[in-house]
N, C-alpha and C positions, 0 to 999 in steps of 0.2 A: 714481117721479118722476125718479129720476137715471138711469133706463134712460133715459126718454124726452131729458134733456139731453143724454143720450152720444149718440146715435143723432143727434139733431139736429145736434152737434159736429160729428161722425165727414163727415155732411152735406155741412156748410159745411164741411167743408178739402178734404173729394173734389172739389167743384163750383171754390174757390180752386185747387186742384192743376191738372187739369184745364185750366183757363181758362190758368192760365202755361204748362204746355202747348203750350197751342193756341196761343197767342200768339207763345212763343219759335219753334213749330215754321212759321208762317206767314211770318213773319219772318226767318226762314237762308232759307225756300226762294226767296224774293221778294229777299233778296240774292244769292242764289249765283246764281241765275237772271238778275240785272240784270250781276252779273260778269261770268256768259258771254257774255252780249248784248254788254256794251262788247268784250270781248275780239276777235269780231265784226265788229264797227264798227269797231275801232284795225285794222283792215286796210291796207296800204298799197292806196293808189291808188283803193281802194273796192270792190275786185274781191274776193268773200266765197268763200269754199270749198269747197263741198258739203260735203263730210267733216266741217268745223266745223259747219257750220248743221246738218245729219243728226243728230249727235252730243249736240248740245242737245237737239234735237226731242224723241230717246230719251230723254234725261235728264230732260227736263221732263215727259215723256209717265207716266212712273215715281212724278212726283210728284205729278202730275194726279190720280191714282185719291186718293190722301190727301187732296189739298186739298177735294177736292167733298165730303168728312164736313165741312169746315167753313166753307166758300164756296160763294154761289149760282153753279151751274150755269150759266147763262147768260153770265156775266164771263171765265168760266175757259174757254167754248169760245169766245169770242170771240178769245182767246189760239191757241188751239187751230187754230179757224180759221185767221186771219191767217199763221199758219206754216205751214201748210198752201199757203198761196198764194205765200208766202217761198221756198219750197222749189222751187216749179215758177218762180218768178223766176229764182233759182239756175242753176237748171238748163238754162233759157232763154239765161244769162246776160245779161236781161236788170237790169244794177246800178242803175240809177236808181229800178226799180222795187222792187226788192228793198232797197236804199236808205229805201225811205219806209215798206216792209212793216214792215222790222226797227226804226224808229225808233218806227214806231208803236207794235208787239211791245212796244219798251224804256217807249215813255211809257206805255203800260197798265200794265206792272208797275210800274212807279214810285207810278202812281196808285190799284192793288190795294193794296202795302202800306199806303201813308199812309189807304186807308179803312178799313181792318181792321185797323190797328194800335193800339195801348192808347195812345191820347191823350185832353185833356182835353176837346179838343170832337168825340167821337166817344162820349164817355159820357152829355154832356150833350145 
């Protein structure tokens, strides 16, 4: 009988571990990721970098493979996407449009964390 409590315990703190976790680790990446972006965007004049925008791409591209263990697919290339088309704006330089790519980029992560983060109306 007290096997079977421990094992049960042992359980429920793996699944608790786990879940903070996932939580904490969702949470830096959807910060650091929204950092970059402003960083970005506080551009003088509006005119963005390649080398910065590249540079995220990678960074995020690195993060991307972890996030999809615990984000649907779908959310996360639409991110993926989007930058993708940021990058040939860039390059284009065409900034207006690159302008709305990146703001959109920004407002998706803004909108990823707050669905996936440990709040009271995302439990209920």
């Amino acid at each position: 009988m007290k096997y079977k409590l421990t094992i049960a315990i042992v359980i429920v703190v793996l699944l608790l571990a786990s879940g903070i976790v996932e939580e904490i680790f969702v949470r830096k990446t959807f910060e650091s990721f929204g950092e970059k972006l402003e960083e970005i965007l506080d551009s003088p004049d509006e005119t963005y970098r390649l080398e910065d925008v590249v540079a995220t791409h990678l960074w995020w591209q690195k993060r991307h493979r972890y996030m999809e263990l615990f984000l649907p697919h779908i959310q996360l290339n639409e991110i993926e996407t989007t930058y993708g088309e940021l990058i040939g704006a860039v390059e284009a330089e065409d900034y207006d449009s690159a302008n709305a790519l990146l703001n959109r980029i920004y407002a998706t992560t803004l909108a990823l964390k707050e669905m996936y983060g440990f709040r009271i109306g995302n439990i209920l």
